[in-house]
PALO-821668 format. One record per residue: chain; z negated, x, y negated of N, C-alpha, C in turn; residue in three letters. Coordinates in Angstrom, 1 decimal. Layout:
// PALO-821668
{cadena: A	n_c3: Z	n_c1: X	n_c2: Y	ca_c3: Z	ca_c1: X	ca_c2: Y	c_c3: Z	c_c1: X	c_c2: Y	residuo: ALA}
...
END
This chain:
// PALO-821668
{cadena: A	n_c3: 106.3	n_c1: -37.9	n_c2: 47.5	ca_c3: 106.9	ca_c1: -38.7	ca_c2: 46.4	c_c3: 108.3	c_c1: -38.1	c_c2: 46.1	residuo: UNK}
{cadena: A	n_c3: 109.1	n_c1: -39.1	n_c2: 45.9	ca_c3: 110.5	ca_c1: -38.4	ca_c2: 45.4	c_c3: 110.8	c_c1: -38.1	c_c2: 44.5	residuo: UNK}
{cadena: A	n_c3: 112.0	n_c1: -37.3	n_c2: 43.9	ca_c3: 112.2	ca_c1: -36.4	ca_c2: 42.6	c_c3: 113.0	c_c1: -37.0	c_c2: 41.8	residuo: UNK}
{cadena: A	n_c3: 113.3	n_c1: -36.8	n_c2: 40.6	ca_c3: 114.3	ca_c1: -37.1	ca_c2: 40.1	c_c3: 114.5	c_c1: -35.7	c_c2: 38.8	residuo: UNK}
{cadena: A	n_c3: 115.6	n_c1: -35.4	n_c2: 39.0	ca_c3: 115.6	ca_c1: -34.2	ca_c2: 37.8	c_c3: 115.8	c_c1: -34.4	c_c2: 36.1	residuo: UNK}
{cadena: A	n_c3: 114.9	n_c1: -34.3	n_c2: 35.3	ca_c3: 115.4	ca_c1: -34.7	ca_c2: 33.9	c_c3: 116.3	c_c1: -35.2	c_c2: 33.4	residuo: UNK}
{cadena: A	n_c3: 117.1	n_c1: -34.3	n_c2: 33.5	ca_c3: 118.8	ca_c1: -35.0	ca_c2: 33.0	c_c3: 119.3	c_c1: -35.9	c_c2: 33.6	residuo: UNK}
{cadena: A	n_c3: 119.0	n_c1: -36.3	n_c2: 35.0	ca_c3: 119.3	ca_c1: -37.7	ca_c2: 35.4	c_c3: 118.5	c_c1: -38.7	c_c2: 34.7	residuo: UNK}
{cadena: A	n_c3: 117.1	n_c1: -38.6	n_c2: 34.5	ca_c3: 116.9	ca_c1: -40.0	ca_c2: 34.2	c_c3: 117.8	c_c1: -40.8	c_c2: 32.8	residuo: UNK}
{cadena: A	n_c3: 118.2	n_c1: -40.2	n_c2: 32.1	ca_c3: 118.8	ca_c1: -40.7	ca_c2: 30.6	c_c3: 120.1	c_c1: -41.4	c_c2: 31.3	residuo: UNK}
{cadena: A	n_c3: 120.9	n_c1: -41.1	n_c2: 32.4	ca_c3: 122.0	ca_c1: -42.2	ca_c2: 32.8	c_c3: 121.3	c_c1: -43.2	c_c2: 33.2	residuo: UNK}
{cadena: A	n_c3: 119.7	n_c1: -43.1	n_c2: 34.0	ca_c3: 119.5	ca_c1: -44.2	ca_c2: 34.5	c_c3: 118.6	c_c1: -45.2	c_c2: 33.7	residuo: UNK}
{cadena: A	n_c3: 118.2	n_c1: -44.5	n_c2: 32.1	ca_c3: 117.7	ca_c1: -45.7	ca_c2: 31.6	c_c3: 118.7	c_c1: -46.1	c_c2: 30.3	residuo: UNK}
{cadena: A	n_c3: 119.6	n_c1: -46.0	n_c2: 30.6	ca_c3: 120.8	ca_c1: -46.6	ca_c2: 29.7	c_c3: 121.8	c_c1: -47.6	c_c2: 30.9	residuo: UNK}
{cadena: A	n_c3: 121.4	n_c1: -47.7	n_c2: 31.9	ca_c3: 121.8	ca_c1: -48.7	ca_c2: 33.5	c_c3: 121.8	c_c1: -49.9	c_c2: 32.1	residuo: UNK}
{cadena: A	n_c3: 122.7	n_c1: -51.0	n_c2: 32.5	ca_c3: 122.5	ca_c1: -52.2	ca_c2: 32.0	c_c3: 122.8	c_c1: -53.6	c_c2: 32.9	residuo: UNK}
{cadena: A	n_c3: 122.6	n_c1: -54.7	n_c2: 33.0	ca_c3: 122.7	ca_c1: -55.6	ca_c2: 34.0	c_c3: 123.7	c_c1: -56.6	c_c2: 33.5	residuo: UNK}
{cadena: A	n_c3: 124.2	n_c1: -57.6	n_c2: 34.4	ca_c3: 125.9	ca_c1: -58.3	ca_c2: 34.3	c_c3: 125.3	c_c1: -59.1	c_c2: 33.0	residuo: UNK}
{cadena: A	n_c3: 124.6	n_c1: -59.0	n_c2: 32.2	ca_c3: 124.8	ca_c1: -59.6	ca_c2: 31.0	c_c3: 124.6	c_c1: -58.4	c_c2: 30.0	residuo: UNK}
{cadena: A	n_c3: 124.8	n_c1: -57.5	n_c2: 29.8	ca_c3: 125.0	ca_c1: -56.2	ca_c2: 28.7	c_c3: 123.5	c_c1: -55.8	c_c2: 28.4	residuo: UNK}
{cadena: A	n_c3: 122.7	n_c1: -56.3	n_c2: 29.0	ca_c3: 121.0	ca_c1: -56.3	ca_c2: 28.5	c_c3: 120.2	c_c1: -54.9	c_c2: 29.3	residuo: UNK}
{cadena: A	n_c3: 119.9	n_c1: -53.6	n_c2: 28.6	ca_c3: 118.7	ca_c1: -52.7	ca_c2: 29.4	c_c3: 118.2	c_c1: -53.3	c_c2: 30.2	residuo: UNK}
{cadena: A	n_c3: 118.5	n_c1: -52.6	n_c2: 31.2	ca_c3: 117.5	ca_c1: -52.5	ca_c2: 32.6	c_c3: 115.7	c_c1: -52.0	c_c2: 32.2	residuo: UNK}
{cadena: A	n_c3: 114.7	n_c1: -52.7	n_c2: 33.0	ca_c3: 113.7	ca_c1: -52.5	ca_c2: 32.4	c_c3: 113.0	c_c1: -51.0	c_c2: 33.1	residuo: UNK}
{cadena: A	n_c3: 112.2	n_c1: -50.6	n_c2: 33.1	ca_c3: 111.9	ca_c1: -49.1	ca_c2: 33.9	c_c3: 109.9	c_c1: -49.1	c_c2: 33.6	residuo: UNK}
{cadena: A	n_c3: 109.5	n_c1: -47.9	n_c2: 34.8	ca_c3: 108.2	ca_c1: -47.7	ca_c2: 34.3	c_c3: 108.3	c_c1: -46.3	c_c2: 34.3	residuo: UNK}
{cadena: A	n_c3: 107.4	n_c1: -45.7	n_c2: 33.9	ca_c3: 107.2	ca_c1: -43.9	ca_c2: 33.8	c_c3: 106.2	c_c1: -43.7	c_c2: 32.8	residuo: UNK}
{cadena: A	n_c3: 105.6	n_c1: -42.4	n_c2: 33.4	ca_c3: 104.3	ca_c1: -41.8	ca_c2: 33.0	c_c3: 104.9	c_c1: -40.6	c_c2: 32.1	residuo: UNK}
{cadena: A	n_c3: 103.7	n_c1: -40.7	n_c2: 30.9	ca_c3: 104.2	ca_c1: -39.6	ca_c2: 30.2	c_c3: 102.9	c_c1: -38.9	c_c2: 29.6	residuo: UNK}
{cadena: A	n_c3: 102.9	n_c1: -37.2	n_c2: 29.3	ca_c3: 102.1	ca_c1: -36.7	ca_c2: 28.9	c_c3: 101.7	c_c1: -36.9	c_c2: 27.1	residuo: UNK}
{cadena: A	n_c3: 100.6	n_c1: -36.8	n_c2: 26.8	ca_c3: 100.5	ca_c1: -37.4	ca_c2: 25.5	c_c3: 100.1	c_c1: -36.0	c_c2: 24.9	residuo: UNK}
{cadena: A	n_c3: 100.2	n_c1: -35.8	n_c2: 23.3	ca_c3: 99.7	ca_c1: -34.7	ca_c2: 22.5	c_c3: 98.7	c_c1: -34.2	c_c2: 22.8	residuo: UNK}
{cadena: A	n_c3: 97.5	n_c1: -35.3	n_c2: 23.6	ca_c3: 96.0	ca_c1: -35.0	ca_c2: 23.1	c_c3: 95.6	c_c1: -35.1	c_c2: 25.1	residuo: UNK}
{cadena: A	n_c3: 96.9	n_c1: -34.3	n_c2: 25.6	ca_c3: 96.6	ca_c1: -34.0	ca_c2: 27.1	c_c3: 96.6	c_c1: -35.0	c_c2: 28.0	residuo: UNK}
{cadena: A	n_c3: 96.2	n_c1: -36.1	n_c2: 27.7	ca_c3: 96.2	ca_c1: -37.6	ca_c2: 28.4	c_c3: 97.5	c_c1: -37.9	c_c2: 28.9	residuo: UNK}
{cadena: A	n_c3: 97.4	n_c1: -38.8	n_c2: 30.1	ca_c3: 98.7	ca_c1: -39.2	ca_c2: 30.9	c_c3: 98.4	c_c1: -41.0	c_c2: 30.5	residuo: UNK}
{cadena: A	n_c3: 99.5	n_c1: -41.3	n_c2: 30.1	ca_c3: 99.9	ca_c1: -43.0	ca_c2: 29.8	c_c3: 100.8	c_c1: -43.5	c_c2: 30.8	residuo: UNK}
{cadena: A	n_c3: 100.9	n_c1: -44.8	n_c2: 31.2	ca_c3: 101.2	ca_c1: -45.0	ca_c2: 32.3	c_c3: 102.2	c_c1: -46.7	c_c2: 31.6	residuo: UNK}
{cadena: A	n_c3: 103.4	n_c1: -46.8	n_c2: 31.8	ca_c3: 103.8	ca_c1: -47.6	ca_c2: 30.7	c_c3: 104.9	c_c1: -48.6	c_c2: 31.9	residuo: UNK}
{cadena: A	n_c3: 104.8	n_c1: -49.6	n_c2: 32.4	ca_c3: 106.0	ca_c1: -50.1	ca_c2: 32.7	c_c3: 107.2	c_c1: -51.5	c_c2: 31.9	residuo: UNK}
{cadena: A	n_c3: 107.5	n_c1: -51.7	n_c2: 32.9	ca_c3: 108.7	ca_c1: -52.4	ca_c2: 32.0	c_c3: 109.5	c_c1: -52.2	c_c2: 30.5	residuo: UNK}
{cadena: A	n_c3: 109.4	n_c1: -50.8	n_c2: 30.3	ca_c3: 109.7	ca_c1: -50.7	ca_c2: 28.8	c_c3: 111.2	c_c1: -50.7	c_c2: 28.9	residuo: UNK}
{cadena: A	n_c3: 111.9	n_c1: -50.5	n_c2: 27.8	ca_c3: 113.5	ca_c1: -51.0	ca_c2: 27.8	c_c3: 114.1	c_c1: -50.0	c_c2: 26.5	residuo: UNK}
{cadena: A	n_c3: 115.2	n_c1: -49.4	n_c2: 27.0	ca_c3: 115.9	ca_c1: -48.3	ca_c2: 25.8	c_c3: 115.9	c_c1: -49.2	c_c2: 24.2	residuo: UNK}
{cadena: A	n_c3: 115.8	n_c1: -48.6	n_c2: 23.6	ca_c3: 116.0	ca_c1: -48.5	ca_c2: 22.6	c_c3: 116.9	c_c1: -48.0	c_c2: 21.8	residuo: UNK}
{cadena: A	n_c3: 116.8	n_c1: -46.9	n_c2: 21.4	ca_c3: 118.1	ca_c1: -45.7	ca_c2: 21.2	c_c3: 117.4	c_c1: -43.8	c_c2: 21.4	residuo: UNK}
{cadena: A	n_c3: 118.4	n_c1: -43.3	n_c2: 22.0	ca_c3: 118.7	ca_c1: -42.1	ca_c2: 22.5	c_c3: 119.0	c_c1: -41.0	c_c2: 21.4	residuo: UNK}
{cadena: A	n_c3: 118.4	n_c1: -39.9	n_c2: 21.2	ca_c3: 118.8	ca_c1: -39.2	ca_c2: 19.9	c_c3: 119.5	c_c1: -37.9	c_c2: 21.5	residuo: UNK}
{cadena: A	n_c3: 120.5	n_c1: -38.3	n_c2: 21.8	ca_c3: 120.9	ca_c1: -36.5	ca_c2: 22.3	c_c3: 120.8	c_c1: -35.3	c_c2: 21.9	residuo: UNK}
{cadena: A	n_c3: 120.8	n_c1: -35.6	n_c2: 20.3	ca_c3: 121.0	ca_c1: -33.8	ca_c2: 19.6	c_c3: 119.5	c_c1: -33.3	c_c2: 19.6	residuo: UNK}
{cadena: A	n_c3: 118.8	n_c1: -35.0	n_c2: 19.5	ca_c3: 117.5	ca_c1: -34.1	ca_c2: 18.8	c_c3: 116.4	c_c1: -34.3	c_c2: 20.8	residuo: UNK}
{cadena: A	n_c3: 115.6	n_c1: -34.4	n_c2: 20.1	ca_c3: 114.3	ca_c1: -34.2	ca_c2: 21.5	c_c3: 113.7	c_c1: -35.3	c_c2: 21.6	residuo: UNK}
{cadena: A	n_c3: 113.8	n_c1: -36.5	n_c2: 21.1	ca_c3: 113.5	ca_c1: -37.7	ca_c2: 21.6	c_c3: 114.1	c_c1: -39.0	c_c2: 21.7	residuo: UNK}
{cadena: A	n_c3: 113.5	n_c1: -40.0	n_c2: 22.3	ca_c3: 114.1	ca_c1: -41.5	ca_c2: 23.3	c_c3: 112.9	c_c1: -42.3	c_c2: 22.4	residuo: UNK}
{cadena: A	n_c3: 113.5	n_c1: -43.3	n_c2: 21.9	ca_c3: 112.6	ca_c1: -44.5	ca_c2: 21.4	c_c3: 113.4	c_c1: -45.4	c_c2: 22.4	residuo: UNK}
{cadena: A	n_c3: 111.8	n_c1: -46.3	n_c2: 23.0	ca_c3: 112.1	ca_c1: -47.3	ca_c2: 23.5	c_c3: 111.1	c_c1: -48.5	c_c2: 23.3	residuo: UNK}
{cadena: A	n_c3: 111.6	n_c1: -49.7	n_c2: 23.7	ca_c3: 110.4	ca_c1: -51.2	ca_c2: 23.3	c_c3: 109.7	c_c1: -51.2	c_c2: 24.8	residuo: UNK}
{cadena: A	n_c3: 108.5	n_c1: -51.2	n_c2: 24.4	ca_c3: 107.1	ca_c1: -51.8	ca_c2: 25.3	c_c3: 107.3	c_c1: -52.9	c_c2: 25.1	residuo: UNK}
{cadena: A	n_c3: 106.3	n_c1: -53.5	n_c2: 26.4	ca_c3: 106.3	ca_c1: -54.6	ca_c2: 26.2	c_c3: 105.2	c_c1: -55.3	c_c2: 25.2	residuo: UNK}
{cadena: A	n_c3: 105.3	n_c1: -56.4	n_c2: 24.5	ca_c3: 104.7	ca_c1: -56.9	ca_c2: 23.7	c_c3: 104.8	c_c1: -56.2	c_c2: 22.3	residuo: UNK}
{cadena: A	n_c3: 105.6	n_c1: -55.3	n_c2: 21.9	ca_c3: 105.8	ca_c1: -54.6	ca_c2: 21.0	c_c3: 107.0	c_c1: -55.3	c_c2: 19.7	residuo: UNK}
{cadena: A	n_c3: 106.6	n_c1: -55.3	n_c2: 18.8	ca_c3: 107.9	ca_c1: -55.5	ca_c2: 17.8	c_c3: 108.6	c_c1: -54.2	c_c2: 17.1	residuo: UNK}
{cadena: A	n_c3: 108.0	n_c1: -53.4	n_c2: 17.5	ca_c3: 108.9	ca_c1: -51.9	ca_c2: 17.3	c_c3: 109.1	c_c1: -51.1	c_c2: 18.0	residuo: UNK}
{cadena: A	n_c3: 110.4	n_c1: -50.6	n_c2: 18.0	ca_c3: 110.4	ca_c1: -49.3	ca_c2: 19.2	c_c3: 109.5	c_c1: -48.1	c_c2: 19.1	residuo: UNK}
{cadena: A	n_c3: 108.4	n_c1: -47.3	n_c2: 20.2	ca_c3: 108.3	ca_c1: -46.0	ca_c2: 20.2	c_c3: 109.1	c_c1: -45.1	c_c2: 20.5	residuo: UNK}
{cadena: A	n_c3: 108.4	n_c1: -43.7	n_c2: 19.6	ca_c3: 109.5	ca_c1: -42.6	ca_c2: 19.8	c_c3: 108.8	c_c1: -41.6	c_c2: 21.2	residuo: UNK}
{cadena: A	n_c3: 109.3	n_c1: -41.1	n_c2: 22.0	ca_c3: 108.7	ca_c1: -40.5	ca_c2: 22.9	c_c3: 109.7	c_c1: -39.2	c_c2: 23.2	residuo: UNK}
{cadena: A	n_c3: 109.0	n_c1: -37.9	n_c2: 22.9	ca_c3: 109.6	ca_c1: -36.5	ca_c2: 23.4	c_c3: 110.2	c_c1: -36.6	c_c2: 25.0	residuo: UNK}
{cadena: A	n_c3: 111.5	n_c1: -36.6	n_c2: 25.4	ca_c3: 111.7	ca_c1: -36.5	ca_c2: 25.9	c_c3: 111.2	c_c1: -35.5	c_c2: 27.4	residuo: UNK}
{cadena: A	n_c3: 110.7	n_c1: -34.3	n_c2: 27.1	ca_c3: 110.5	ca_c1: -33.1	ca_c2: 28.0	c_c3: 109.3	c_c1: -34.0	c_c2: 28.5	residuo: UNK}
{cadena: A	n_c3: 108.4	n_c1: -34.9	n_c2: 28.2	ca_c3: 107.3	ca_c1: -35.4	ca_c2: 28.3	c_c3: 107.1	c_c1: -36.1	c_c2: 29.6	residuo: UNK}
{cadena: A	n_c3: 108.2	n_c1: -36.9	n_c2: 30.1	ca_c3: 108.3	ca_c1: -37.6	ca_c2: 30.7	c_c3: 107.8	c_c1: -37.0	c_c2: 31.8	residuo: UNK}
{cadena: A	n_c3: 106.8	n_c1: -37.4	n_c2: 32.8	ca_c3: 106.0	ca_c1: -36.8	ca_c2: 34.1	c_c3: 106.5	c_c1: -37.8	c_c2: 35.4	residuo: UNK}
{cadena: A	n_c3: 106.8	n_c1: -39.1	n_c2: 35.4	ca_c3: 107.7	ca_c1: -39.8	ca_c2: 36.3	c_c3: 108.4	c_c1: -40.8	c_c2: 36.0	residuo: UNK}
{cadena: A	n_c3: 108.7	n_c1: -41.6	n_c2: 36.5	ca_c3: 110.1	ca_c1: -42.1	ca_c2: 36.8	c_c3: 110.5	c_c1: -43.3	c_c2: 37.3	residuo: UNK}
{cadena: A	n_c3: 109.9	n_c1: -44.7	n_c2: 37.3	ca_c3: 110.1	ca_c1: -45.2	ca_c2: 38.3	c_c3: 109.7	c_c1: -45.2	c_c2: 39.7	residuo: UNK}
{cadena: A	n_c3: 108.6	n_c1: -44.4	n_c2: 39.3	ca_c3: 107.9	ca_c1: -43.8	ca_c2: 41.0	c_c3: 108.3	c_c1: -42.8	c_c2: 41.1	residuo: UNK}
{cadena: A	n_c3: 109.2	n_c1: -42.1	n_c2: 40.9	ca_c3: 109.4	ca_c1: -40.4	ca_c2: 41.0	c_c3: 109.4	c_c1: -39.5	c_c2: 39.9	residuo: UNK}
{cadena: A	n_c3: 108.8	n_c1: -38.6	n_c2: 40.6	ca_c3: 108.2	ca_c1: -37.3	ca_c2: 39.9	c_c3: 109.2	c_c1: -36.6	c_c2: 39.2	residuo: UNK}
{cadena: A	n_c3: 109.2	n_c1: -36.6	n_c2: 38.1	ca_c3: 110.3	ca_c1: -35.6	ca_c2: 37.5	c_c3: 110.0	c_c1: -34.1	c_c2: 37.6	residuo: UNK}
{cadena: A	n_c3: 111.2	n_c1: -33.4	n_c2: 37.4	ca_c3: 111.3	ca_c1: -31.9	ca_c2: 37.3	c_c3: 112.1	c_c1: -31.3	c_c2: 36.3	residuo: UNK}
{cadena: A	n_c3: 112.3	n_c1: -30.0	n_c2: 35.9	ca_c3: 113.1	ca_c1: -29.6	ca_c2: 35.3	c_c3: 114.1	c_c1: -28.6	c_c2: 35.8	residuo: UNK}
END
């Protein structure tokens, strides 16, 4: 499987397409209660840099989730690292 290193993924889910619109993405993430969620097509929302998490919209959702960034376990098909 291929890698992608943390700090890359945040340029690539802020990517946007020739009409100003988020690029859509999938990635797995670890949950509080140990469990891995498996989520695609979700789309930025907004980015807190200072603090430690990414809210973004699921699909079928009318509100953004907040998701700890360190959490993220892949990527679009690739395995993240730190």
């Amino acid at each position: 499987m291929n890698r992608i290193h943390q700090s890359k993924i945040w340029s690539e889910i802020e990517q946007k397409d020739k009409r100003g619109n988020y690029i859509s993405f999938s990635f797995s993430y670890a949950k509080k209660d140990g469990t891995i969620a498996e989520y695609s097509n979700a789309v930025l929302s907004s980015i807190h840099y200072k603090g430690s998490t990414i809210n973004l919209m699921l699909p079928g959702e009318v509100k953004p989730h907040t998701f700890r960034r360190i959490c993220f376990l892949t990527f679009n098909g690739k395995r993240t690292y730190l």
